[in-house]
N, C-alpha and C positions, 0 to 999 in steps of 0.2 A: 205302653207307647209303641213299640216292638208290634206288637201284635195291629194298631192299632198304621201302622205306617205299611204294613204287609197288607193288610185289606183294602186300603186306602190304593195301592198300586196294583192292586190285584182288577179294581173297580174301574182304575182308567186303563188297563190292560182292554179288558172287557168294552169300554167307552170305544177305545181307538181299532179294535177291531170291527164294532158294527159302524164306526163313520168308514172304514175301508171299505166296509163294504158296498154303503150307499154311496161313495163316490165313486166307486168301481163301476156301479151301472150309470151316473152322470157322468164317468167318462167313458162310457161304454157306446152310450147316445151321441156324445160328441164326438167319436171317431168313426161311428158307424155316417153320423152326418159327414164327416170329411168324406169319407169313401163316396159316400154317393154325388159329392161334389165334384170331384175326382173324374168320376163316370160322365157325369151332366155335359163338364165342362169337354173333355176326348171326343165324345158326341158330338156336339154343337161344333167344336173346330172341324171335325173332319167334313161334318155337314154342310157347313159355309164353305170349305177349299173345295168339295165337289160343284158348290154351286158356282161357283167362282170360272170364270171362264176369260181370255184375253179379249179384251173388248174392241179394241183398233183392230183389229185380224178379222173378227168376228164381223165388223159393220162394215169393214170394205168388200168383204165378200158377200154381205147382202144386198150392199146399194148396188154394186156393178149387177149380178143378177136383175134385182128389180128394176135398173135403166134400162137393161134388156126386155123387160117384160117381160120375166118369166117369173110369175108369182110361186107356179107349182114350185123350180129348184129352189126356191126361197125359204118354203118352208121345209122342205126336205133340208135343207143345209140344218134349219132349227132344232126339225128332230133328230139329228144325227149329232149337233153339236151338246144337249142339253143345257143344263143351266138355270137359275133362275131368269136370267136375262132372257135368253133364247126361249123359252116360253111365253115370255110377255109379248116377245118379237111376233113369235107364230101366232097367239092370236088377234094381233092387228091383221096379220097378213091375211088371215083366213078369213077379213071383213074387208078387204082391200076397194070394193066397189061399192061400199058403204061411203058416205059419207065423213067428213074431219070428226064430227063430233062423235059419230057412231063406233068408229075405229077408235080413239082417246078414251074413250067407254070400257071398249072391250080390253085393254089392255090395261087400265087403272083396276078395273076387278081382278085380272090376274097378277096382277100386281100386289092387291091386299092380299092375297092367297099367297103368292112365295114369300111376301113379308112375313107372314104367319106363321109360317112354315121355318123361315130363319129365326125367328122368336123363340121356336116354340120351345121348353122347357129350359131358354136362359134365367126365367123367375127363378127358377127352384134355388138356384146360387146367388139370390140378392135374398131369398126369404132363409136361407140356410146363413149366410153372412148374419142377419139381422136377428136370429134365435140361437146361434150357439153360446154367442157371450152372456145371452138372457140364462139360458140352464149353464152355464157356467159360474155366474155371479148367484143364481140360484141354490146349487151343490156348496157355495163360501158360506150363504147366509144361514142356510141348513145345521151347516158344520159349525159355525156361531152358537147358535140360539143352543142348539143340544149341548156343546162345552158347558157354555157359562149355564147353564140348569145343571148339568153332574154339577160343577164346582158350586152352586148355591146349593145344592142337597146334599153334597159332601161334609160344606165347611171347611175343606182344607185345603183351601189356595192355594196359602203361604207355601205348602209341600209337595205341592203337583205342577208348579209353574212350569217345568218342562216340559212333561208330559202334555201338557193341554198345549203348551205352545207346538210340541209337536204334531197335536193334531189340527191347529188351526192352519199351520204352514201345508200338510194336507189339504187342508178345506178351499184353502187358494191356487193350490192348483188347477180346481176346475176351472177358475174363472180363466187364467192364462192358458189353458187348453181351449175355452174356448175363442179366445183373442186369436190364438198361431193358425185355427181355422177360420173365423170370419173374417180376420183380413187377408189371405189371400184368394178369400170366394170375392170381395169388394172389387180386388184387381181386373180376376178373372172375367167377372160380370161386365165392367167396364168396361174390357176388351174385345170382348164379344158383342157388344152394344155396339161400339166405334167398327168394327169390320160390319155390320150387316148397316148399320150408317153407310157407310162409304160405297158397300155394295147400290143399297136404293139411291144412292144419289148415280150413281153407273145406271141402272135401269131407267132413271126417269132421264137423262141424256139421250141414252139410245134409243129407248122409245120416242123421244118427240124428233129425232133425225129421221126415224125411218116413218113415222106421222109424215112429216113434211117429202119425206119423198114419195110417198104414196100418194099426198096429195098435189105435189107438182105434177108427176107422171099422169092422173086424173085429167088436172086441168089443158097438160100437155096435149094428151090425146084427143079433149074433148075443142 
C-alpha cells in the first residue's frame, strides 16, 4: 500500500510539473500580449496629444489672416502649426479658388486620411482584450481535461484530491491572467476611441468655419 501510495504521488508530481509547464507558456502569451498592449496603447496617446493642437487660438488666427486675403500666411501658419486639424485646414486653403463643393472635397479626403492615421493600430487592443480571456480560459480547460484523465488512469481519487486540486487552482490561473489583461485593454481602447471622437468632431467644426469663410470672402470679392 506504501509502495503503492509512493508512485501514486510520484505520478502527480510528474502530472503537476508538465501542467506548469504548459501554463508557463499560456502565461507566457498572455503577458507577452499585455506588453504589447502596453506599447499599442503609449503610442496611440502620444500620437493623438501631438495631433491635438488648441483649436480657438488656432482658427482665430486663420480667419483674421484669410479676412485679410492672404491665403499664402494662411497656410504657412498650417504648416508651422501641424496637427491633424491643421492639415485638413491647409488643404482647403490650397483650393481656396475652387469652388464650396471642390474645397469640402478636398478636405473630407484629408480628413479620412488623419482619421486613419489616429486609428491606426487602436484595433490591436480591442483584438488583444477579446483573445486573452480566450487562451486563458483555454490553458483552465487544458488543465481540466489532463487532471481528470491522470485521475481516471490512476484510480485513485479518493488519495490525490489535493494534489489534483492543486493543479486545477493552477489551471485557473490562466483564465484570471487573462481577465487583469483584457479588461484593462477594454478601458484603454474605449479611451482612445472617445479622444480621437472628440478630435473629428474639432476637425469637422473648423473645417466648415473656415469653408464658409473662404466662401464668404469668394462671394465678397466677387
Amino acid at each position: 500500500m506504501e509502495c503503492m501510495l509512493l508512485a501514486a504521488g510520484s505520478t502527480m508530481n510528474e502530472i503537476i510539473q508538465r501542467y506548469l509547464t504548459e501554463w508557463n507558456t499560456i502565461l507566457f502569451v498572455i503577458g507577452l500580449s499585455s506588453m504589447i498592449a502596453v506599447a499599442v496603447f503609449i503610442e496611440r496617446l502620444l500620437f493623438i496629444r501631438r495631433s491635438e493642437i488648441d483649436t480657438g487660438k488656432f482658427l482665430l488666427k486663420i480667419r483674421r489672416v484669410i479676412e485679410d486675403g492672404n491665403i499664402i500666411e494662411a497656410v504657412k501658419i498650417c504648416e508651422e502649426t501641424k496637427g491633424s486639424i491643421s492639415n485638413i485646414i491647409r488643404a482647403g486653403l490650397l483650393r481656396h479658388d475652387r469652388n464650396r463643393q471642390e474645397i469640402e472635397s478636398g478636405m473630407e479626403v484629408t480628413g479620412m486620411s488623419e482619421i486613419a492615421k489616429l486609428e491606426k493600430n487602436a484595433k490591436i487592443l480591442s483584438m488583444i482584450a477579446y483573445l486573452t480571456p480566450l487562451i486563458g480560459l483555454l490553458g483552465t480547460v487544458l488543465g481540466f481535461i489532463q487532471a481528470f484523465s491522470e485521475m481516471r488512469q490512476t484510480g485513485l481519487m479518493d488519495i490525490s484530491t489535493t494534489r489534483v486540486g492543486e493543479a486545477m487552482e493552477y489551471a485557473l490561473v490562466t483564465t484570471a491572467a487573462g481577465l487583469v489583461v483584457a479588461i484593462p485593454c477594454v478601458i484603454a481602447y474605449n479611451f482612445l476611441v472617445s479622444r480621437v471622437k472628440s478630435l473629428t468632431l474639432d476637425m469637422q467644426t473648423t473645417a466648415t468655419e473656415v469653408v464658409d469663410l473662404l466662401t464668404y470672402r469668394k462671394n465678397y470679392e466677387i
